[in-house]
C-alpha positions as CSV (number, residue, x, y, z in Angstrom):
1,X,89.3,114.4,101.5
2,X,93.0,113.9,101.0
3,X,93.5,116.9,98.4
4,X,89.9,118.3,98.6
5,X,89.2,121.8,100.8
6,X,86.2,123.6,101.3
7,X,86.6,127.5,101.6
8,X,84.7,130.9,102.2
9,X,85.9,134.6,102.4
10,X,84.3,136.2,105.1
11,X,83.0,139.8,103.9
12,X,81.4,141.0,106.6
13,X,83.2,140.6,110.8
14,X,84.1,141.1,113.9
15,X,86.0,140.3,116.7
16,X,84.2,137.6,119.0
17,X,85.2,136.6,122.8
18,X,83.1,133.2,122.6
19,X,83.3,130.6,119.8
20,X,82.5,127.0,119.7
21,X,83.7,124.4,116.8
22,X,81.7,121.2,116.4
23,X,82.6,118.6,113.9
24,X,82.6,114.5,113.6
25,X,85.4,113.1,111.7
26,X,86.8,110.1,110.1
27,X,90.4,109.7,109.6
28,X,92.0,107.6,106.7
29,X,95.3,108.0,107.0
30,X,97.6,108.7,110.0
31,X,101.0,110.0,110.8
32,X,100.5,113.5,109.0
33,X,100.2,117.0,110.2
34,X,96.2,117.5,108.7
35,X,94.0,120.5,109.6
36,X,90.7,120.4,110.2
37,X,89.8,124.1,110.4
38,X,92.2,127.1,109.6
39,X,92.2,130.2,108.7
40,X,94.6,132.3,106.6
41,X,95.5,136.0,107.7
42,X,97.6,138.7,106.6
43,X,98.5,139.6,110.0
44,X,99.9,136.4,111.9
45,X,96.8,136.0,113.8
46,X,96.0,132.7,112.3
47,X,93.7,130.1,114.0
48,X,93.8,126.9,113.8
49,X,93.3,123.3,114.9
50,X,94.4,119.9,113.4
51,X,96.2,116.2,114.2
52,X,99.6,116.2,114.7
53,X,101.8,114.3,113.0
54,X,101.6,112.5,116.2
55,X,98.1,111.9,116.0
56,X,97.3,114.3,118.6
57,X,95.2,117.3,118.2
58,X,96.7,120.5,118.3
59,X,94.6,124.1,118.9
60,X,96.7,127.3,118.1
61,X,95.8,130.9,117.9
62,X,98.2,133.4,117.9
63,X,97.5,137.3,118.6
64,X,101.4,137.9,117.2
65,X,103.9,136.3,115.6
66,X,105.1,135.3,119.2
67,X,102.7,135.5,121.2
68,X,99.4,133.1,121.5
69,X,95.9,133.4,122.4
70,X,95.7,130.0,123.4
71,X,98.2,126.9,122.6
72,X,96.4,123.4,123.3
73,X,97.5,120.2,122.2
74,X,95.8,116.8,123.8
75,X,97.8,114.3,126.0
76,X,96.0,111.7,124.2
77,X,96.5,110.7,120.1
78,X,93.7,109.6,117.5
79,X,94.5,106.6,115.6
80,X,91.1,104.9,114.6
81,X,90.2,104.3,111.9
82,X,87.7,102.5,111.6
83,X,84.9,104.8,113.6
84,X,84.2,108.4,113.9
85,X,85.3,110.9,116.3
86,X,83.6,113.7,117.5
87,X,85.4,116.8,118.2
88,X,84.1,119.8,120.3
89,X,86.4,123.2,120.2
90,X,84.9,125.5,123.0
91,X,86.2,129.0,123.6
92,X,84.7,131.9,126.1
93,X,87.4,134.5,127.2
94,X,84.9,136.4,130.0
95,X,84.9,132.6,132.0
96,X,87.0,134.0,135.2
97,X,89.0,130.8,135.5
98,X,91.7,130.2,133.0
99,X,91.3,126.8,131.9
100,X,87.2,127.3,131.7
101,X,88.4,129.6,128.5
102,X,89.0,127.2,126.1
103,X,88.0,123.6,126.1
104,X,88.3,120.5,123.9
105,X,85.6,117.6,123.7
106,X,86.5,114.0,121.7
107,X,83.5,112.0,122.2
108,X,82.0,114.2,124.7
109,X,85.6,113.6,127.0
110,X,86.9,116.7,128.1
111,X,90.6,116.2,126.7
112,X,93.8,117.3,129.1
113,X,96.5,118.5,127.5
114,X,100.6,118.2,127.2
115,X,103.1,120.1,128.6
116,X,101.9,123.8,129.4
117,X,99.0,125.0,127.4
118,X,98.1,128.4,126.8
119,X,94.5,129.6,127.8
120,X,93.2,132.6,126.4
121,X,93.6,136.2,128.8
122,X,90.8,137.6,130.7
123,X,88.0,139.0,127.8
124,X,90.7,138.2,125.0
125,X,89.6,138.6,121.4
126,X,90.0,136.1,118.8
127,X,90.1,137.6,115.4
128,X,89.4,134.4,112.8
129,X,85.9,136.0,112.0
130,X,86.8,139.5,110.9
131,X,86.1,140.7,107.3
132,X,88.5,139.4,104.8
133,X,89.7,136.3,106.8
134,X,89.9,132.9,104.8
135,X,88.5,130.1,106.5
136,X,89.4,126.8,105.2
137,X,88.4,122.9,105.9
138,X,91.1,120.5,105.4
139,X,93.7,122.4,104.3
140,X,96.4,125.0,105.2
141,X,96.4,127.4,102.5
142,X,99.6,129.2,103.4
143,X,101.6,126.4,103.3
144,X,99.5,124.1,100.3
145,X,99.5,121.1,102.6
146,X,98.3,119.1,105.7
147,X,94.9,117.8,103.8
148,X,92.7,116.3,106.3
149,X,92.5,113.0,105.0
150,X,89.3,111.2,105.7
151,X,85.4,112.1,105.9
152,X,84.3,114.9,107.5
153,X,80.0,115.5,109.1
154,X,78.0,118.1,110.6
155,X,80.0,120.7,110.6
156,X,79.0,123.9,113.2
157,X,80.8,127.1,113.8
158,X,79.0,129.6,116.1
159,X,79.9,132.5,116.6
160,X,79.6,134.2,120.3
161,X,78.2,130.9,122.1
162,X,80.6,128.7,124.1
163,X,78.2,125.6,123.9
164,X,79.0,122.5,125.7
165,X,80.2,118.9,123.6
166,X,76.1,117.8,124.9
167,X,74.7,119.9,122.7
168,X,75.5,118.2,119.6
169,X,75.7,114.6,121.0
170,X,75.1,111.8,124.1
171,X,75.4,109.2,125.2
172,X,73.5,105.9,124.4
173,X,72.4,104.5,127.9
174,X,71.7,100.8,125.9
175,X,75.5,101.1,124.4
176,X,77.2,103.7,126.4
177,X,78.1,105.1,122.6
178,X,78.6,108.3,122.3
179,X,75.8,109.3,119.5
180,X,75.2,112.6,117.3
181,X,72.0,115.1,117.5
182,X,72.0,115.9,114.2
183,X,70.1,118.9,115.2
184,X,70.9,121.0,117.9
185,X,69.2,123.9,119.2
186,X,72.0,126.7,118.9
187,X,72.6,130.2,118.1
188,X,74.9,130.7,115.0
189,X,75.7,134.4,115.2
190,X,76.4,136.2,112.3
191,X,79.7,134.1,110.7
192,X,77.9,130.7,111.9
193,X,77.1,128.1,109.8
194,X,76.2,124.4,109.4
195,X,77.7,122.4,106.4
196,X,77.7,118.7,105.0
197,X,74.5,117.5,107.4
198,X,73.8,114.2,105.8
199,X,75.7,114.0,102.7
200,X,78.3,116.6,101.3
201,X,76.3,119.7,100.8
202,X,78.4,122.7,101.1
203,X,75.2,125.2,101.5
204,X,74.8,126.6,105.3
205,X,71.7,125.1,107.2
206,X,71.9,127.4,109.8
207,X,69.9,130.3,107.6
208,X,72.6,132.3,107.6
209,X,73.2,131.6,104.0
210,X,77.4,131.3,105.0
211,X,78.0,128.8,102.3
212,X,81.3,127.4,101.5
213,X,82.7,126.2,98.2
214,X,85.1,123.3,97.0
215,X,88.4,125.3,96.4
216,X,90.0,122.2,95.5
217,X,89.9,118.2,94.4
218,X,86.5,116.5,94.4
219,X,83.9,116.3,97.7
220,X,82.5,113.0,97.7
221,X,78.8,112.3,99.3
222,X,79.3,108.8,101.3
223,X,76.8,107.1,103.0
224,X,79.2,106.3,105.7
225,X,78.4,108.2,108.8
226,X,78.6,109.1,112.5
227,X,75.1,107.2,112.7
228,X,76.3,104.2,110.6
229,X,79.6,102.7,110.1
230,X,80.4,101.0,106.8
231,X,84.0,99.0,106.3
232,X,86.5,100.1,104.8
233,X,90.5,98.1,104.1
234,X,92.3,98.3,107.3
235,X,95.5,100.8,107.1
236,X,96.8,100.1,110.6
237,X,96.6,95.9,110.0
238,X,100.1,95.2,110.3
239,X,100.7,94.1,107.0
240,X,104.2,92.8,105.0
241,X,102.9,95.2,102.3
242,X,106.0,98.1,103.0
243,X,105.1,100.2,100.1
244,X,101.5,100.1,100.0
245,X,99.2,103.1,100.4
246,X,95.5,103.8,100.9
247,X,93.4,106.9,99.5
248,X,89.7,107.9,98.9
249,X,88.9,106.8,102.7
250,X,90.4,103.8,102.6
251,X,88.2,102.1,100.0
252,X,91.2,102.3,97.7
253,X,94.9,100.3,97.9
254,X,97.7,100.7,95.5
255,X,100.1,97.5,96.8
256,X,103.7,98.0,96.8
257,X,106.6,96.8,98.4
258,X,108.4,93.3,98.4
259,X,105.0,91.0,99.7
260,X,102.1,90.0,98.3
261,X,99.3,89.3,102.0
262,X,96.2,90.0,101.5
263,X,94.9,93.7,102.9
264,X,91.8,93.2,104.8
265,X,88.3,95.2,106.0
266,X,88.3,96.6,109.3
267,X,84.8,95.1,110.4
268,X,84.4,91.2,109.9
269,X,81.9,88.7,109.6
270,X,81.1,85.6,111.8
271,X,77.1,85.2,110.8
272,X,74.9,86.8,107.7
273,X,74.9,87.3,104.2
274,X,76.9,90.3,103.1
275,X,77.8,91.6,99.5
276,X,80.5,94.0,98.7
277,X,82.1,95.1,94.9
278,X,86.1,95.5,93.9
279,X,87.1,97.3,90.5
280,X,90.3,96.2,89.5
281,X,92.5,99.2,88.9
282,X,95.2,99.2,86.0
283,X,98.5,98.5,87.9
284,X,101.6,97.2,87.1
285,X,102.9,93.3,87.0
286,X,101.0,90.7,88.8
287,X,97.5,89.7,88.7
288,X,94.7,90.3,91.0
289,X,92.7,88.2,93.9
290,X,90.2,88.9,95.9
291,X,87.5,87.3,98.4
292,X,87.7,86.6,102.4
293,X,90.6,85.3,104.9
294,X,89.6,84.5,108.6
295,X,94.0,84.7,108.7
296,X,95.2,88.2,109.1
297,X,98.5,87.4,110.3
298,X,101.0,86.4,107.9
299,X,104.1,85.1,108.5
300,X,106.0,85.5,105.1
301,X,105.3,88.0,101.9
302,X,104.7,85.0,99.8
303,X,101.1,84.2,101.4
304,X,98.9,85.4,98.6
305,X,95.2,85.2,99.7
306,X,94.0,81.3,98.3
307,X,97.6,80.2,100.0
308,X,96.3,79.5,103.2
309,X,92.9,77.2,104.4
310,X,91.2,79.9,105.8
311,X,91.5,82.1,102.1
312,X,88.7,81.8,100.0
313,X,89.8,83.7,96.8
314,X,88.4,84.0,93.1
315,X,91.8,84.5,90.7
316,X,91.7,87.1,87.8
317,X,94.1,85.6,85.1
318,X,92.5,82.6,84.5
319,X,89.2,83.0,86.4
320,X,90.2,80.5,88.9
321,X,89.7,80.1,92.0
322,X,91.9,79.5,95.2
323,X,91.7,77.9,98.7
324,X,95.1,76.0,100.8
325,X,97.5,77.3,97.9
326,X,95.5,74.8,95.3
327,X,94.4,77.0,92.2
328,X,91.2,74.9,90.4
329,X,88.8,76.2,87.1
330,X,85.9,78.4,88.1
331,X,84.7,81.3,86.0
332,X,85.8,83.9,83.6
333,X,88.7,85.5,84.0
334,X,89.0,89.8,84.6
335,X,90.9,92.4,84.3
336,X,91.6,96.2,84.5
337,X,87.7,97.7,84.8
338,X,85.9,95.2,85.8
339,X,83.7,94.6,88.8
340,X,84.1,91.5,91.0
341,X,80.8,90.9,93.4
342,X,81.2,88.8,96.6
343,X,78.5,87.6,98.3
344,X,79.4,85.7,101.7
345,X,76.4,83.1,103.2
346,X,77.8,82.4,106.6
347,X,74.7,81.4,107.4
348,X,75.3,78.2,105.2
349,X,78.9,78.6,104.9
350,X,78.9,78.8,101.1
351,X,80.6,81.9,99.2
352,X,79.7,83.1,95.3
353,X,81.3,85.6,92.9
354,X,80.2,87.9,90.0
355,X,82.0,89.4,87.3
356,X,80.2,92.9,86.1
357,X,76.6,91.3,87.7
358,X,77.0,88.3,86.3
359,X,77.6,85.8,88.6
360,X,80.0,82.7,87.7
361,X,79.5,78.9,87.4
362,X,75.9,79.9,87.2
363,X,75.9,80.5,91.1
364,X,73.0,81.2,92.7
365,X,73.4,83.4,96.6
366,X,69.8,82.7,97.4
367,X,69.8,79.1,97.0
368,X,71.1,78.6,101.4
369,X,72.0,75.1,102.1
370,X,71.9,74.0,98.3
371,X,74.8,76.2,97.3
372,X,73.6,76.4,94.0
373,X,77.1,76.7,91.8
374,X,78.7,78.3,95.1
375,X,82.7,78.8,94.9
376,X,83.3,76.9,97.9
377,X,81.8,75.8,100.6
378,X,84.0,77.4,103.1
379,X,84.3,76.5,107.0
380,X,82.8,78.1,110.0
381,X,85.6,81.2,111.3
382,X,87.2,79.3,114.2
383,X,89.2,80.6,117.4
384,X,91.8,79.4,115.9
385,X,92.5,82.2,113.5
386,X,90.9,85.5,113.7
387,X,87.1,84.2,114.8
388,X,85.7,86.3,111.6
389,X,85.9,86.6,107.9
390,X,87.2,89.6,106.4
391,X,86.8,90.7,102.8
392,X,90.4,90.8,101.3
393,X,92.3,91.8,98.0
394,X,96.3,90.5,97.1
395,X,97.6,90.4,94.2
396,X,100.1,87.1,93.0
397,X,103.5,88.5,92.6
398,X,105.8,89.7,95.6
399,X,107.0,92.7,93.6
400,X,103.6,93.5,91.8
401,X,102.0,96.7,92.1
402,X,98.1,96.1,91.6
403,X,95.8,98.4,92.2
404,X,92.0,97.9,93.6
405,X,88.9,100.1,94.7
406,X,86.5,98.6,97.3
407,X,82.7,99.8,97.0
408,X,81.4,98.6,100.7
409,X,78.2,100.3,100.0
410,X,79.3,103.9,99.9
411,X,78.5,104.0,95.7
412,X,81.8,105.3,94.6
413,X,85.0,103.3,93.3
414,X,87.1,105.9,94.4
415,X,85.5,109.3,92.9
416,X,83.2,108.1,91.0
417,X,80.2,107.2,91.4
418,X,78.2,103.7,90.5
419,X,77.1,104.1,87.1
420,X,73.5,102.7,87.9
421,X,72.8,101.8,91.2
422,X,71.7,97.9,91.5
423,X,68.5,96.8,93.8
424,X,68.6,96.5,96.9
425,X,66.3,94.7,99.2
426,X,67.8,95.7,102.7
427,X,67.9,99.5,101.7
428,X,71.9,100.0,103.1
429,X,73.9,100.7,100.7
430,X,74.5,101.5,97.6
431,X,76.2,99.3,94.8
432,X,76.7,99.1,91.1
433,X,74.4,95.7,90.4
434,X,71.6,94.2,92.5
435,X,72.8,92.6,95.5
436,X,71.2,89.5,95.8
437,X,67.7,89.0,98.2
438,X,69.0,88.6,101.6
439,X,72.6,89.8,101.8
440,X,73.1,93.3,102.9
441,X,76.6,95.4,103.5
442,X,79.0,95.0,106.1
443,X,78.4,97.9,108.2
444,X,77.1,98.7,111.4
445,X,73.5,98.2,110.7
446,X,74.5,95.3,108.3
447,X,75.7,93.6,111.3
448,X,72.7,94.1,113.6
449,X,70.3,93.4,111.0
């Protein structure tokens, strides 16, 4: 979301004993103080719960301005992101023992927490759900800050009902994942409701009709789910890049800094045909690469991607391409707008790119051990780097400040959407031109396909 927030003004409350909070999320970035839910009050008695600028998750509701209802935050932090976590906020005052009143799920793990929490008093009353209260996703509204930044799914609030993390999810006896229903069997109450279930609709599906609206930035539908994982660049890969930064779910990457390594998708690639899009973003000084490493560990901020052997890179100044540092003819050359196609055969170890659908040196992807005007033929991924390709961007100057937005099959180059969605013969994904017959995205189902 990172400066979008979904809102609703409650008209019509009441104070509530029991609550529960169900929600599966996606961070982007990490480090930051983000909220999740809160709720803005004119009395103090604010509700809340969020990550930590320690990557923890914090609960706090507060009955005054110094005293709490309950005060919760997790011994452990929450720094993937590459997957989705599902959180479970669980609250029933009339429960006899203390620690039964309030009770956090990630994943369907009950979560201890740090130092000495607060529970909630014997029949205490939370207030969030009285008429007039604000209640916001992704934002603090009284202090204009801590976006949640990343996707959010499946959102529940009921109202009244302490239900248990197994009512909205289990676990997978094949995988031992931890999997979503994606419709429970719950009571909402009267302030419940049930928003973005497959996609970004802010309308309540509980019936209650408790719909929210976008009170600020743009909501984004992404097919990127808890059921299906697509790849994204990879903000925690160590990288040389001091100054760079990630947005819009970490499809998007504004280099910076004093190095010029490649940044890198979070899932990889070691058999298949896969197919993923770039737009290159107007930036300043440099040019442009982008293709696959198997080497995500540089050792100096000079190692532009097509500088080492395992780099198979297509060049946008001159429309070259680049493998071991050597720089040889190969197709047109791009800039600013346009949209560079990959597709990867790893089957046949050949690799083939497209500028805005069309694809260069006359290449053909579905030609297999021919490699019909294929950019390289590139080698197997060996133990001896990573094991895995990874789709990678760089850009040729140390001190450049390029600027690129992925499309792994989500349909957006950062907000906006493909203009005219391509074909697409395995059905996952969505991407601006046809993806060639037999390569499919790198996601979860990509992978097992």
């Amino acid at each position: 979301m990172a400066s979008t927030y979904l809102t609703r003004t409650i008209s019509s409350g009441a104070d509530v004993t029991a609550f529960t909070i169900s929600v599966w999320v996606k961070r982007s970035g990490l480090g930051s103080t983000q909220r999740i839910f809160s709720n803005d009050t004119t009395d103090s008695k604010d509700m809340y719960f969020r990550f930590g600028g320690d990557d923890t998750i914090q609960c706090y509701h507060r009955r005054t301005d110094s005293e709490n209802v309950f005060s919760c935050n997790t011994n452990a932090v929450f720094r993937d992101t590459s997957g989705w976590y599902h959180i479970v906020m669980t609250v029933d005052s009339t429960e006899s023992t203390a620690s039964d009143r309030f009770k956090l799920y990630v994943n369907g793990v009950s979560q201890t927490f740090s130092g000495t929490p607060t529970y909630p008093d014997a029949s205490e009353i939370c207030n969030f759900l009285n008429s007039g209260e604000k209640n916001d996703i992704g934002y603090y509204r009284t202090g204009s800050s801590e976006y949640f930044d990343g996707s959010m799914s499946h959102f529940h609030l009921i109202q009244g009902t302490a239900y248990q993390a197994s009512t909205f999810g289990s676990t997978d006896s094949a995988t031992g994942e931890w999997k979503i229903n994606p419709s429970p069997s719950v009571t909402y109450g009267a302030n419940g409701f049930f928003i973005l279930k497959d996609g970004n609709s802010v309308t309540d599906q509980s019936g209650n009709s408790n719909n929210f609206t976008v009170g600020g930035g743009t909501l984004t539908n992404t097919e990127d789910n808890p059921s299906h994982i697509f790849a994204t660049l990879n903000p925690i890969y160590p990288s040389l890049n001091t100054s760079r930064a990630f947005s819009n779910g970490n499809t998007y990457v504004a280099l910076g800094g004093t190095a010029r390594v490649p940044e890198v998708s979070n899932l990889g690639m070691t058999s298949g045909k896969f197919y993923a899009e770039m737009k290159d973003i107007s930036g300043s000084g440099g040019k442009s690469i982008m293709g696959i490493t198997s080497k995500t560990t540089r050792v100096n901020n000079i190692s532009w991607l097509g500088n080492e052997s395992e780099d198979y890179s297509y060049y946008s100044d001159l429309g070259k391409k680049a493998n071991s540092a050597n720089e040889t003819t190969y197709g047109d050359s791009w800039t600013d707008g346009d949209i560079i196609g990959v597709a990867v055969d790893l089957d046949n170890l050949k690799i083939y790119f497209s500028k805005n659908g069309v694809w260069q040196n006359s290449g053909d992807p579905t030609s297999g051990a021919t490699g019909t005007g294929a950019a390289f033929t590139i080698t197997a991924p060996s133990s001896t780097t990573d094991g895995a390709y990874f789709f990678a961007c760089s850009d040729d100057n140390q001190y450049a400040e390029r600027r690129m937005a992925w499309n792994f099959g989500n349909g957006y180059f950062q907000t906006t959407a493909i203009a005219s969605e391509g074909t697409n013969a395995s059905g996952i994904g969505k991407f601006e031109y046809d993806v060639p017959t037999g390569y499919t995205a790198l996601s979860t189902k990509g992978l097992n396909e």
